[in-house]
C-alpha positions as CSV (number, residue, x, y, z in Angstrom):
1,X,-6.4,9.2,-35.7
2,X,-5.9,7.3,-32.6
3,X,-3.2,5.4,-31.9
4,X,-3.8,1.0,-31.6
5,X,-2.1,0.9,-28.3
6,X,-3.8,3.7,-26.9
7,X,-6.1,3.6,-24.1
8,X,-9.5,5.6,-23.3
9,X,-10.6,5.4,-19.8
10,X,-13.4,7.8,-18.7
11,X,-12.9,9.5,-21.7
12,X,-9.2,10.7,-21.8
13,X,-6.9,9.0,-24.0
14,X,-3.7,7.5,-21.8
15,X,-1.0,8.1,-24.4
16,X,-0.9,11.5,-23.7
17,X,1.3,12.7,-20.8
18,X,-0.7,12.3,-17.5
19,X,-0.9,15.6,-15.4
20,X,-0.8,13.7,-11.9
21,X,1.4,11.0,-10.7
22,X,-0.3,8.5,-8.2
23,X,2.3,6.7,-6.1
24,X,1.6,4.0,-4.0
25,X,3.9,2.0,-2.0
26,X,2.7,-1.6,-0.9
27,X,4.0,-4.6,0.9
28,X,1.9,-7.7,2.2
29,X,-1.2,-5.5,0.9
30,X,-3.2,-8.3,-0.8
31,X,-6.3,-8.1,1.4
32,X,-6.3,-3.8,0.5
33,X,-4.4,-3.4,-2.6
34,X,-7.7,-3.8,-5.4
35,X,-9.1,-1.1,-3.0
36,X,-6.2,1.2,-3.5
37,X,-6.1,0.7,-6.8
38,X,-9.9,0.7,-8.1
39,X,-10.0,4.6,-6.0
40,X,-7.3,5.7,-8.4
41,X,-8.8,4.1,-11.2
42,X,-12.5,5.5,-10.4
43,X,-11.0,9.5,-10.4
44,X,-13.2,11.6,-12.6
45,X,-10.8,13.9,-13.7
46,X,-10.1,15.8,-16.9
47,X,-6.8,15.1,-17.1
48,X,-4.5,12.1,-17.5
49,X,-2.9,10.3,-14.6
50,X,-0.6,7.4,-14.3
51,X,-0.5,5.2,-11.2
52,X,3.4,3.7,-10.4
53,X,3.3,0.8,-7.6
54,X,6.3,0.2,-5.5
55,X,6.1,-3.4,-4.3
56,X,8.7,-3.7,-1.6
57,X,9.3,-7.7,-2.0
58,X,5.7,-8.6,-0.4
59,X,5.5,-12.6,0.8
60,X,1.9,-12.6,-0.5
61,X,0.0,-12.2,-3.6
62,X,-0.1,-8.8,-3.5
63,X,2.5,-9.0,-6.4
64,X,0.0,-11.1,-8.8
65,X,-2.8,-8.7,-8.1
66,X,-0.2,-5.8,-9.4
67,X,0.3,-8.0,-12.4
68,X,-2.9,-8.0,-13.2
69,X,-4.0,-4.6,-13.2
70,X,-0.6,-3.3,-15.5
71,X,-2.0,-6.3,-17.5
72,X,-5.2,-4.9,-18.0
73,X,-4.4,-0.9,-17.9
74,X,-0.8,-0.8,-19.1
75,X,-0.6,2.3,-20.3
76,X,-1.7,4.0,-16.7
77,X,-0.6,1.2,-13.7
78,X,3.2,0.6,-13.7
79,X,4.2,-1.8,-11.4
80,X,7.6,-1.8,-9.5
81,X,8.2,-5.5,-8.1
82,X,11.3,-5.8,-6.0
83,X,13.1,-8.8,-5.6
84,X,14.5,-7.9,-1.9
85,X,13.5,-5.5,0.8
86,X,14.3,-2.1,0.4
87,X,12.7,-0.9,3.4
88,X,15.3,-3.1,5.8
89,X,18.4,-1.2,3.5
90,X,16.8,2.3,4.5
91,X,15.9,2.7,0.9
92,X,13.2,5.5,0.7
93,X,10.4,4.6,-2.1
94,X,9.0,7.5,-3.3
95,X,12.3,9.8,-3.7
96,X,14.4,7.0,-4.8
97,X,12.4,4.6,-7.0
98,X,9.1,6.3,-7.9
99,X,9.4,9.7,-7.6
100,X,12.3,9.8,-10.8
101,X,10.2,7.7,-12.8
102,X,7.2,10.1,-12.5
103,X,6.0,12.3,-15.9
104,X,3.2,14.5,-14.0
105,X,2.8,18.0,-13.3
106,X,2.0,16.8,-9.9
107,X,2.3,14.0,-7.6
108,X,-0.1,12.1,-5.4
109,X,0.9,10.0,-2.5
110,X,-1.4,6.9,-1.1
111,X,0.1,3.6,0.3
112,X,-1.7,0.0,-0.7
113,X,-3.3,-0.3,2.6
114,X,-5.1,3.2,2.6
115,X,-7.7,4.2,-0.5
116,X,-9.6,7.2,-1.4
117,X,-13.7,7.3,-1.7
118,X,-14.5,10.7,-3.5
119,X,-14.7,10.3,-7.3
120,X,-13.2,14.0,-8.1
121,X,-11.0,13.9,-5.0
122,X,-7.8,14.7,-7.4
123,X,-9.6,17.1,-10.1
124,X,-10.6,19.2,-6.7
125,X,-7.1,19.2,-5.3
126,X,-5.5,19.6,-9.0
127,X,-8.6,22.8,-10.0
128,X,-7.1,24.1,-6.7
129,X,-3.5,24.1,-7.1
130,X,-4.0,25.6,-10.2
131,X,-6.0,28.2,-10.0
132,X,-3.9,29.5,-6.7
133,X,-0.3,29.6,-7.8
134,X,0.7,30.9,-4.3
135,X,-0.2,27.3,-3.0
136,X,1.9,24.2,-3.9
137,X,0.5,21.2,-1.9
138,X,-2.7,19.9,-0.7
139,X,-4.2,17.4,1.6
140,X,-7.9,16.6,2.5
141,X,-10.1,15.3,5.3
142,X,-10.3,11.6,5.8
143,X,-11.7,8.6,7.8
144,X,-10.1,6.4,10.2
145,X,-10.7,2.8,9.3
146,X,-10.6,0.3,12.0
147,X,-11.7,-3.6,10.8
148,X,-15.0,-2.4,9.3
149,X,-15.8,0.6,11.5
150,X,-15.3,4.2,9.9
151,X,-14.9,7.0,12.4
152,X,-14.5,10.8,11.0
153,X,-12.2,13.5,12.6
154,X,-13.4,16.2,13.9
155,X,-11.7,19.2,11.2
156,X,-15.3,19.9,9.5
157,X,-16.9,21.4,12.7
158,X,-13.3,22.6,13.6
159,X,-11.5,23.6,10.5
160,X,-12.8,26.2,7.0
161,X,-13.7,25.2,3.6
162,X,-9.9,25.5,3.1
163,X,-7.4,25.9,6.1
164,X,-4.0,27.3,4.9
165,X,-1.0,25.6,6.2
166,X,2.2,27.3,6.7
167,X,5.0,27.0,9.2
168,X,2.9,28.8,11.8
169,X,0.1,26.3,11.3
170,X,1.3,23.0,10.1
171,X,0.4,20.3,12.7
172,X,-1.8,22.3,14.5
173,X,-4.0,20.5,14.3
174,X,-2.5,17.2,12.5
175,X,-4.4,17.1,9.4
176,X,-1.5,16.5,6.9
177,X,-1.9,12.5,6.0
178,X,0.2,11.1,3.1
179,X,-2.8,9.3,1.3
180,X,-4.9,12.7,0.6
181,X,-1.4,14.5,-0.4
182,X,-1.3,16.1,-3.6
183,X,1.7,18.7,-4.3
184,X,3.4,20.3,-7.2
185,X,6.5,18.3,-8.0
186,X,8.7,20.8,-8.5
187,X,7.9,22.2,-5.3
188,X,10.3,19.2,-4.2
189,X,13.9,18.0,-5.1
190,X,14.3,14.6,-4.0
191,X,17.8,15.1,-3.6
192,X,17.5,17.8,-1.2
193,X,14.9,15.0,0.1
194,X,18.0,12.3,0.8
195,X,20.4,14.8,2.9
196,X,17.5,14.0,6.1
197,X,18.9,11.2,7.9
198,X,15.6,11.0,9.6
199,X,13.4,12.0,6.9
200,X,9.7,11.6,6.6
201,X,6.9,12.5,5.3
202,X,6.7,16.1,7.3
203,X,10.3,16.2,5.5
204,X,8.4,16.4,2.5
205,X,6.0,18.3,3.4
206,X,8.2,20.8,4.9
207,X,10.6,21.0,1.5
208,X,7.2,21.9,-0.5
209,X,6.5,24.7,2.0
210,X,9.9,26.4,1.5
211,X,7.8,27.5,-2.4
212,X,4.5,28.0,-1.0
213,X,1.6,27.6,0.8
214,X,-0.3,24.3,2.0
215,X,-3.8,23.9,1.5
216,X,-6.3,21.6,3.9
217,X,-9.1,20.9,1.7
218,X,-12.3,20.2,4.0
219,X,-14.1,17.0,2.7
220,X,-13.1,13.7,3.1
221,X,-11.1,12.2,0.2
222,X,-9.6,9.0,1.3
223,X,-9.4,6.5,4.3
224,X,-6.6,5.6,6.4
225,X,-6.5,2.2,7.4
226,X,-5.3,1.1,11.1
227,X,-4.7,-2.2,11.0
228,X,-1.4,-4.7,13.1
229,X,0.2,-5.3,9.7
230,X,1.1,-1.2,9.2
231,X,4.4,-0.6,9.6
232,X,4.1,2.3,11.8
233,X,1.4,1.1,13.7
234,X,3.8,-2.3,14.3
235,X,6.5,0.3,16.3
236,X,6.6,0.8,19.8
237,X,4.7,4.4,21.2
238,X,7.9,4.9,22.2
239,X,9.4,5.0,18.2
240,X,6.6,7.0,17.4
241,X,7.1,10.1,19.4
242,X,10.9,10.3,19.2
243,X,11.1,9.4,15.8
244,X,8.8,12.5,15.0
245,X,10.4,14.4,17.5
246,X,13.8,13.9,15.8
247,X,12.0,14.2,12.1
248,X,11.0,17.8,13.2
249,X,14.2,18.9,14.8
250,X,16.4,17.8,12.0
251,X,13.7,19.9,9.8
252,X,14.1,22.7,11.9
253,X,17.9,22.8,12.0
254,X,18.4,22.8,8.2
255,X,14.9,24.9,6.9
256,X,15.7,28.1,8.3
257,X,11.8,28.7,7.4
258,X,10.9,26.2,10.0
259,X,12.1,27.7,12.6
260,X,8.7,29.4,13.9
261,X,7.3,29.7,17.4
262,X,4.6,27.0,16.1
263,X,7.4,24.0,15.1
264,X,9.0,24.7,18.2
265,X,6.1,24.0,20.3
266,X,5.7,20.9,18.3
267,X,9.4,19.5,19.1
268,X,8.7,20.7,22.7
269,X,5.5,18.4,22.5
270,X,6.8,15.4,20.8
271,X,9.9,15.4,23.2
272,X,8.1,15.3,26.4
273,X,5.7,13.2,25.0
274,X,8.7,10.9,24.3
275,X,10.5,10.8,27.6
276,X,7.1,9.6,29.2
277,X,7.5,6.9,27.0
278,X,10.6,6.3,27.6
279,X,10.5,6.0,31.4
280,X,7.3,3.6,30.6
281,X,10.3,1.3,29.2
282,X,12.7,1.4,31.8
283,X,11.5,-1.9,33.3
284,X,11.2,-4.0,30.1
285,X,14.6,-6.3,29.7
286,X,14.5,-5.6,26.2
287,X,15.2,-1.9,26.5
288,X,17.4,-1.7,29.7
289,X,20.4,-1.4,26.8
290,X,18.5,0.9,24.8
291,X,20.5,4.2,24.0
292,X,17.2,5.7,22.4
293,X,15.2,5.9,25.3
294,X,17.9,7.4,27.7
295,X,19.0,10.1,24.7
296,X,15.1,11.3,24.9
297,X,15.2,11.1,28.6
298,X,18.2,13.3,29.1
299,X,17.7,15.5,26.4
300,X,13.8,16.9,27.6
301,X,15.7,17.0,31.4
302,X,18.5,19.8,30.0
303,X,15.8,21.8,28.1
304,X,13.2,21.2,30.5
305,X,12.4,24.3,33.4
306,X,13.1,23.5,37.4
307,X,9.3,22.5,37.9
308,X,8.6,19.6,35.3
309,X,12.2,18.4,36.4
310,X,10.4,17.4,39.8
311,X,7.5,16.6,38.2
312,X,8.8,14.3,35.7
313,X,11.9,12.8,38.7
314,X,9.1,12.4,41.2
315,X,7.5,10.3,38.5
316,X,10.4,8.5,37.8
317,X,10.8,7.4,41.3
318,X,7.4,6.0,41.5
319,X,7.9,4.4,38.5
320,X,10.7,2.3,40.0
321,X,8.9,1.4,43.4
């Protein structure tokens, strides 16, 4: 017999322990947030899941629309509502608020403002994982969503059915987005997680690898949404490339397994790419006290050869004439 309290959506009772772990982080989501949710909710799966929102002290009514959906599915949406910001105390979400309170076999990451749009999106990545127990994370294709437009990547004509990522391969091309992931959580200690000062989601990523393999899975499972109020997108270029470029060199100089030919053309990439930025800045008030930008700048000129040096100080001069 059934128990009273128990729940049966798409034909799985939720009393019984989910095999996936959705975790979704949201703040000032209101306008996306039933989006996120209802493409968790629609999964056609043959498994349990549970769904655990972080709400990071939103200004809007993002937390009554969380309220609403534990209301009505409380035995699969949990709903973390925080009374101040954690993001502004450096408090990282997943690994040290939602990841402990996950049950599954496996976690999946999407934040409020992204969603996914295939129905069997998790029972593909989840058939996958386990039937290849040499693999221990997977992502998917997905499109970029601009106000109302949808434009697709190009990995279908570009990539296989299923490209395997490694530490030869991983960003090459960048095809690993946090709202398709889907990885074996005991690929990943959350403690080893907190030792990165500038951890990220490649941190992640990267700790998973260290157990296994990565699989790209080649349809489109999700959107990712560009819009002003992201917090990324809200950061200079600037913070973009060197705050990647000093993700993947603090990955590379504590995973020994990183250190491949491919993740050091990546830092080489990201660094370069950052003192351009950088010397973009140098006449804006607001940065002329910046330590940042001068640390990137100095830092590509020691490891940089004799020819960019006059490439880059020839720009450098025209940039201040």
């Amino acid at each position: 017999m059934k128990d009273q309290n128990s729940i049966i959506l798409n034909g799985k009772d939720y009393t019984e322990q989910p095999l996936v772990s959705i975790l979704c982080d949201a703040y000032n989501h209101e306008k996306f947030i039933k989006e996120a949710l209802d493409g968790f909710l629609n999964q056609k799966t043959t498994f349990p899941f549970e769904i655990i929102v972080h709400d990071d002290a939103s200004t809007d009514n993002t937390p009554s629309i969380l309220k609403e959906y534990a209301e009505k599915y409380p035995q699969i949406v949990k709903c973390i509502l925080q009374k101040e910001n954690q993001y502004s105390k450096k408090v990282n979400f997943w690994s040290d608020i939602t990841f402990p309170m996950a049950k599954g076999k496996y976690i999946a990451l999407c934040e409020g403002d992204d969603y996914w749009i295939d129905e069997f999106k998790l029972q593909k990545q989840v058939d996958f994982l386990e039937n290849n127990n040499d693999y221990v994370i997977a992502w998917t294709d997905y499109l970029n969503r601009k106000d109302t437009q949808l434009v697709p990547n190009d990995f279908k004509d570009t990539l296989p059915e299923v490209y395997t990522i490694d530490f030869n391969t991983i960003f090459q091309p960048y095809c690993t987005y946090t709202l398709t992931c889907v990885f074996k959580k005991e690929a990943v200690d959350p403690l080893d997680y907190k030792k990165f000062k500038y951890g990220k989601d490649n941190t992640l990523y990267a700790l998973a690898l260290c157990h296994g393999k990565g699989a790209f899975m080649n349809f489109q499972g999700g959107v990712y949404r560009l819009h002003s109020g992201g917090v990324y997108s809200l950061k200079t270029p600037f913070f973009q490339r060197y705050s990647s470029y000093l993700n993947i060199k603090e990955i590379f100089e504590n995973i020994p397994q990183s250190r491949t030919a491919n993740i050091k053309k990546v830092m080489t990439s990201l660094l370069k790419a950052s003192a351009v930025e950088a010397l973009k800045l140098r006449k804006h008030d607001e940065f002329k006290n910046a330590e940042e930008p001068r640390k990137a700048i100095d830092e590509f000129l020691q490891q940089a050869s004799l020819l960019v040096k006059i490439k880059f100080l020839w720009r450098y001069i025209k940039s201040n004439t």
